[in-house]
C-alpha positions as CSV (number, residue, x, y, z in Angstrom):
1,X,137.1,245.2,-54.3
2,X,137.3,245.5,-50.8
3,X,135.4,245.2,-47.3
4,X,134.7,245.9,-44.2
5,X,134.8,242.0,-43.5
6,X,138.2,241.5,-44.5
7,X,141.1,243.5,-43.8
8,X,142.5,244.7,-47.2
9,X,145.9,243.5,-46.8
10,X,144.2,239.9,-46.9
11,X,142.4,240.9,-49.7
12,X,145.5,241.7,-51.6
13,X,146.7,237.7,-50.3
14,X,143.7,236.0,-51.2
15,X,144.9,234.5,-54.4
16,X,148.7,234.0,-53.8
17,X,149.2,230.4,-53.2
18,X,153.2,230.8,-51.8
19,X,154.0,234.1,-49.8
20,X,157.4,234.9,-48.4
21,X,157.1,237.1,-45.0
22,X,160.8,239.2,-43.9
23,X,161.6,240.6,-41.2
24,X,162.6,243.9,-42.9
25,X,164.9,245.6,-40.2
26,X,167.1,243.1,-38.7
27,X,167.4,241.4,-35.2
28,X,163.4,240.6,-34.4
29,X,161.7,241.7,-36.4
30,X,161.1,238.2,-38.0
31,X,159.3,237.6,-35.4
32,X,156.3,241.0,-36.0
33,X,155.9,238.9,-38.9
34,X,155.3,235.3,-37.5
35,X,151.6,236.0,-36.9
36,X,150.7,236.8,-40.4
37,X,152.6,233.9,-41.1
38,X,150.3,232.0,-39.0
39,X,147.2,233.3,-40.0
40,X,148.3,232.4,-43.9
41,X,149.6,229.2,-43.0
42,X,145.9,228.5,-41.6
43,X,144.5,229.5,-44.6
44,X,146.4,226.9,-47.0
45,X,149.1,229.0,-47.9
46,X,152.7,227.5,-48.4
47,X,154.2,230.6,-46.0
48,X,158.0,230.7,-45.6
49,X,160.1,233.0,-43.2
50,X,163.4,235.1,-43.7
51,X,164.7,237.8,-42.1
52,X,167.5,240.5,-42.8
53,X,170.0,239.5,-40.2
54,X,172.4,240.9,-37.4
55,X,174.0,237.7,-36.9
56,X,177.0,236.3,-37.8
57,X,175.8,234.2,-40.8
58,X,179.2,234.3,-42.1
59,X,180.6,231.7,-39.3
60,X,178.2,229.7,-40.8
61,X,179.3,226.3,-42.8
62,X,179.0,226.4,-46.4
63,X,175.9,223.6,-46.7
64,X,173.8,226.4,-44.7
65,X,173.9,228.6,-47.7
66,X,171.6,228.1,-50.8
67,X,172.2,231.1,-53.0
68,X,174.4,233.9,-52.6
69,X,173.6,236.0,-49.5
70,X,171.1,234.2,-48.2
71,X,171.5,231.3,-45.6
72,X,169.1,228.5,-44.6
73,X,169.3,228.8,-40.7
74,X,167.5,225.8,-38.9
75,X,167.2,223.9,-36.1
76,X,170.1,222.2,-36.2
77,X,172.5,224.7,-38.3
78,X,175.9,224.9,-36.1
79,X,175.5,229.0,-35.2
80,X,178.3,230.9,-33.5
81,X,177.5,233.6,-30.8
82,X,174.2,233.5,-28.4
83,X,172.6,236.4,-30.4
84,X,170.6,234.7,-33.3
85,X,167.4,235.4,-33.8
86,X,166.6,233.1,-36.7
87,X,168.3,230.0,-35.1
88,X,166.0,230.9,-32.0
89,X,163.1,231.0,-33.8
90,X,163.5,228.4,-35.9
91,X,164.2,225.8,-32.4
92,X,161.0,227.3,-31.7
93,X,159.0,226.4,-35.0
94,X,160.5,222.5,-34.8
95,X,159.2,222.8,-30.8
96,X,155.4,223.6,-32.6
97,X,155.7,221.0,-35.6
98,X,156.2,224.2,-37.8
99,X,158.0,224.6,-40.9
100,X,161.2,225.4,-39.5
101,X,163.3,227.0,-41.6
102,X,164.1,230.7,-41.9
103,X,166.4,232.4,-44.2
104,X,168.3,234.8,-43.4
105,X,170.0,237.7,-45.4
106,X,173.4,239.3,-44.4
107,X,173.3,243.2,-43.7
108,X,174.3,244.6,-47.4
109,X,173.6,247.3,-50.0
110,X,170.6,247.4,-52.0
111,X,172.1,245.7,-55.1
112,X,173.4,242.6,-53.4
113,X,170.3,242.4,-51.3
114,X,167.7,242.5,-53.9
115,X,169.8,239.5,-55.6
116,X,169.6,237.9,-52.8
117,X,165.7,238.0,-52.7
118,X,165.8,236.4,-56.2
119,X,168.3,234.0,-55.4
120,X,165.9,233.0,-52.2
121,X,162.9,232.6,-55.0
122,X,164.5,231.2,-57.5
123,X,165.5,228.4,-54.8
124,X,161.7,228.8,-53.6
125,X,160.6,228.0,-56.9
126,X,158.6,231.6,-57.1
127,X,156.5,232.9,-54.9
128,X,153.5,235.3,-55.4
129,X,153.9,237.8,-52.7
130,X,156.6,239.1,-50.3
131,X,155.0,240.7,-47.4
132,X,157.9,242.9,-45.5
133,X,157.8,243.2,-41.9
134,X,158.7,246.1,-39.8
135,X,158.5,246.0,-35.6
136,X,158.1,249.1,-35.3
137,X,157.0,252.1,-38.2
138,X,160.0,254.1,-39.2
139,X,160.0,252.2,-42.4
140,X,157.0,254.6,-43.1
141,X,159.3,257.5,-42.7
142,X,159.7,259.0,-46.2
143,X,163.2,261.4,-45.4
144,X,162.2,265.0,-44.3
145,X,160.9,264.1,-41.0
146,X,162.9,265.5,-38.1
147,X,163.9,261.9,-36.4
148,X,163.8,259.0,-39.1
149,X,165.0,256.6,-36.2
150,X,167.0,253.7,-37.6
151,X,166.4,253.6,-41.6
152,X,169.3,252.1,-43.0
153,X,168.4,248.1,-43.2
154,X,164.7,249.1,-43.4
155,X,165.5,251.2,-46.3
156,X,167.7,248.4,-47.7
157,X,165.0,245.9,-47.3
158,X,162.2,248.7,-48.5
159,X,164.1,248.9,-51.7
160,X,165.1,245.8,-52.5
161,X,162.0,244.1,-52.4
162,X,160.1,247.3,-54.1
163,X,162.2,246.5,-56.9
164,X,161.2,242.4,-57.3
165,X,158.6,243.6,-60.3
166,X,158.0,240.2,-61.0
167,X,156.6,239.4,-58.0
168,X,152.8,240.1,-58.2
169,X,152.0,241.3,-54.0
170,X,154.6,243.3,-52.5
171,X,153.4,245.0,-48.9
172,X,154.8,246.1,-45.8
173,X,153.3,245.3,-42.4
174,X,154.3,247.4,-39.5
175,X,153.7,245.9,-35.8
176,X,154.4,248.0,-32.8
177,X,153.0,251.7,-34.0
178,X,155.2,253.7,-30.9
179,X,157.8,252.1,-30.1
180,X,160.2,253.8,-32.2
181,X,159.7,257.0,-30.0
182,X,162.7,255.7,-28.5
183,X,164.6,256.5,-31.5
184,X,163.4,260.1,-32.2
185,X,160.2,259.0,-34.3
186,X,157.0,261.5,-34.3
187,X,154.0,259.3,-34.5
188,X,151.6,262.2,-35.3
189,X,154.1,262.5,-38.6
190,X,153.8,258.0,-39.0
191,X,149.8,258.7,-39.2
192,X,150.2,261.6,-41.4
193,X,152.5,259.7,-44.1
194,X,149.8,257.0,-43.5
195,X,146.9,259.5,-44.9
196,X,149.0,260.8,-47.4
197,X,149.2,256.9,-48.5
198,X,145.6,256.7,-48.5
199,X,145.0,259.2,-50.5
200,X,146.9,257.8,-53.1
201,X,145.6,254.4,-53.1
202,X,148.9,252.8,-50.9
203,X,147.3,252.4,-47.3
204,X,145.8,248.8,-46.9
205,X,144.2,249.6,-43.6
206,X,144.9,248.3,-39.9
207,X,143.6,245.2,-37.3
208,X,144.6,243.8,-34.2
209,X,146.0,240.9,-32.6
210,X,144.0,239.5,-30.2
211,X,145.7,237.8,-27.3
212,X,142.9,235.2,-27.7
213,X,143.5,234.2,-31.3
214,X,145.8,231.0,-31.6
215,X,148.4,233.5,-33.5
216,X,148.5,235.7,-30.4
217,X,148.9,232.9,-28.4
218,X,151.8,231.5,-30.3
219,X,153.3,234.9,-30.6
220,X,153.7,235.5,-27.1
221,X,154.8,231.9,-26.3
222,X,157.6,232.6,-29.3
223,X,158.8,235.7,-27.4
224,X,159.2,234.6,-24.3
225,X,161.2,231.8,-25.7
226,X,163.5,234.5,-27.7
227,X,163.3,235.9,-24.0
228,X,164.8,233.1,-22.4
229,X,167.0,232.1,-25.4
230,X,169.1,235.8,-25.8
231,X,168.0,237.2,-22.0
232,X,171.0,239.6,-22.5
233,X,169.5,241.0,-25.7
234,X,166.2,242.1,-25.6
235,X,163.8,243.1,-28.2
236,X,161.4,245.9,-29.0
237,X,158.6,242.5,-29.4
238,X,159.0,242.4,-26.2
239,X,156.9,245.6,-25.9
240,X,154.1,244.8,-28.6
241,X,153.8,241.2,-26.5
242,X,153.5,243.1,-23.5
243,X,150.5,245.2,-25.5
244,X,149.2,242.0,-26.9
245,X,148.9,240.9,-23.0
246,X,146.8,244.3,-22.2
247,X,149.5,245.9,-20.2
248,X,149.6,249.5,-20.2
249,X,151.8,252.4,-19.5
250,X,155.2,252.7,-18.2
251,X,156.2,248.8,-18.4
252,X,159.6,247.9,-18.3
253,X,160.7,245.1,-20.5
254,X,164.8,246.2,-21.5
255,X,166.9,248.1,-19.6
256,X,167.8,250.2,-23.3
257,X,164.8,252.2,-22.5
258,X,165.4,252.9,-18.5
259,X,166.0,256.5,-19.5
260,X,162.7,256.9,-21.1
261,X,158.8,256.7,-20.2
262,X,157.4,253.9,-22.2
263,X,153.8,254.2,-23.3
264,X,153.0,250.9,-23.7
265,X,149.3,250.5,-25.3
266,X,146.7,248.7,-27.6
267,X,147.9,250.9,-30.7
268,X,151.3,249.0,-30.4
269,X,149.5,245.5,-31.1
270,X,147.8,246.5,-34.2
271,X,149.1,245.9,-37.9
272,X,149.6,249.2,-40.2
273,X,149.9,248.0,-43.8
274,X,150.4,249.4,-47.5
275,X,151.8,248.7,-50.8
276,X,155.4,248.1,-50.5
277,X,155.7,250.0,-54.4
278,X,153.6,252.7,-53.0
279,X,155.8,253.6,-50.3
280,X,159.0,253.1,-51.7
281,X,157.5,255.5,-54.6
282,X,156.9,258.4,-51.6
283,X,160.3,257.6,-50.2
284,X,162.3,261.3,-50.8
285,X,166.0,259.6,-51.1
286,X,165.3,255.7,-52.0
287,X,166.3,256.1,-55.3
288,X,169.9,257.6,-54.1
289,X,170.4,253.7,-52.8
290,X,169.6,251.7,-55.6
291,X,173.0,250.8,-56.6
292,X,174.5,250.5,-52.7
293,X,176.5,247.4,-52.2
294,X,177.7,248.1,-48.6
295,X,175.1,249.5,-45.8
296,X,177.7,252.1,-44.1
297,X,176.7,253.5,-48.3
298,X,173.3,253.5,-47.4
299,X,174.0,255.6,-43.9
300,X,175.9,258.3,-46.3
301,X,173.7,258.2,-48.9
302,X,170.9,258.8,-46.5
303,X,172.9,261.3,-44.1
304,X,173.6,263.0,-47.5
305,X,170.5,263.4,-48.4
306,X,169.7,265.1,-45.4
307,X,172.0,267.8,-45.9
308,X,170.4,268.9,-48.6
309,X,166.6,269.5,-47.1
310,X,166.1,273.4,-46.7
311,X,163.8,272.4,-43.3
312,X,162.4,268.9,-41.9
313,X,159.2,268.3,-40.5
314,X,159.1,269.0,-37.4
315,X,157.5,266.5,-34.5
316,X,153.9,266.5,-33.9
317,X,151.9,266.3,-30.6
318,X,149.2,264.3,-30.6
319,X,146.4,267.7,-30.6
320,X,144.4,265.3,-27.8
């Protein structure tokens, strides 16, 4: 049953004792999801971190991997390149006497992927949920939208762990509802997949968080650190911090987005979540990927299935 005094994404964590929270899309995202990992931590959960990665985990010596396709990435793993987003963060855990390790997983099909998820909890000893994390919301987009922004390793990541049927709590939280306007994303059509969730039982509500909470506060300490770790590489965060801090409007925080008006606002620092099976089940091509091994498949696959739809849904102004 559930309340108005407790979030129902919580409700569905109450009674898992080990919960695995992933950065679903790549690059940052890791880092949408180190709040919740926080707030569970606090709560006397064993909470561990991994992330589907853009970085070069294959320069990586062999001790730093414990399963295939998935490395252990931590504070003092030899990385190559500036740009790595799990070695950053997990500095930045050791800095806070945090669990600092983070896994990461290399960019691959949906077949290897998901093995890699049960190579990561078989080395985890089990866990009883996997909460996927999106910074942003296009992994809400379910295919027949006119822009589905960047899909591919949020697909990959949607799929994989929708498929981990042993594991009791599988959800998706998504932090940062607007910034994937950027990429062509109507969020009149993420609020109306949303409702079509609820209806069917999927949607596990929204909250906030607050800037005064000791999560906010560590999540914007975390991102300016990524900030002044990978300067050259900035990150969509960037913009739900800058929420998180009350700003509002136009703010500039990457030069990617100096062709475009940023709306920068409280939506962007609240959590939209729902059952990772749920969504994956509305999904109108995931099952086209299940047997991918290479993500350039996925892009066809999805690219594809595009070419098939008679009309898309067309963007949607907000009617006030």
């Amino acid at each position: 049953m559930f309340s108005l005094l407790e979030p129902p994404f919580f409700t569905r964590l109450r009674d898992a004792r080990r919960v695995l929270v992933a950065g679903a899309g790549g690059g940052f995202d890791v880092y949408a999801g180190l709040p919740l990992a926080l707030a569970l931590r606090a709560a006397g959960k064993e909470v561990h971190l991994a992330n589907l990665s853009f970085s070069d985990l294959y320069g990586l010596d062999a001790g730093a991997w414990v399963g295939d396709d998935v490395a252990a990435i931590r504070p003092d793993t030899v990385v190559r390149g500036r740009y790595f987003p799990e070695h950053t963060l997990a500095r930045w855990l050791a800095a806070h006497d945090l669990p600092a390790t983070v896994y990461a997983f290399p960019q691959t099909g949906v077949r290897p992927l998901r093995a890699a998820y049960r190579a990561l909890l078989e080395h985890l000893g089990g866990v009883d949920a996997v909460v996927l994390v999106d910074g942003g919301t296009d992994i809400l987009m379910r295919g027949d939208e006119h822009g589905l922004g960047t899909p591919e390793e949020d697909m990959a990541s949607l799929a994989a762990v929708a498929g981990l049927d042993e594991v009791a709590e599988r959800l998706v939280a998504c932090l940062g509802f607007g910034v994937d306007a950027y990429h062509g994303v109507s969020h009149a059509l993420v609020l109306e997949n949303l409702a079509a969730l609820d209806r069917e039982g999927g949607y596990l509500g929204a909250f906030s968080l607050p800037r005064a909470g000791e999560e906010g506060r560590l999540f914007l300490d975390a991102v300016e650190h990524a900030q002044r770790d990978t300067p050259d590489r900035p990150s969509i965060v960037q913009g739900v911090a800058a929420a998180v801090r009350g700003q509002f409007g136009d703010v500039r925080f990457t030069e990617r987005t100096r062709d475009s008006e940023l709306f920068v606002n409280p939506l962007m620092a609240l959590y939209f979540c729902v059952d990772a099976p749920a969504l994956a089940r509305r999904n109108l091509y995931l099952d086209r990927l299940t047997d991918t091994a290479l993500m350039r498949q996925i892009s066809t696959a999805i690219e594809e299935f595009r070419d098939t739809l008679p009309h898309q849904r067309p963007p949607r102004a907000y009617p006030h």
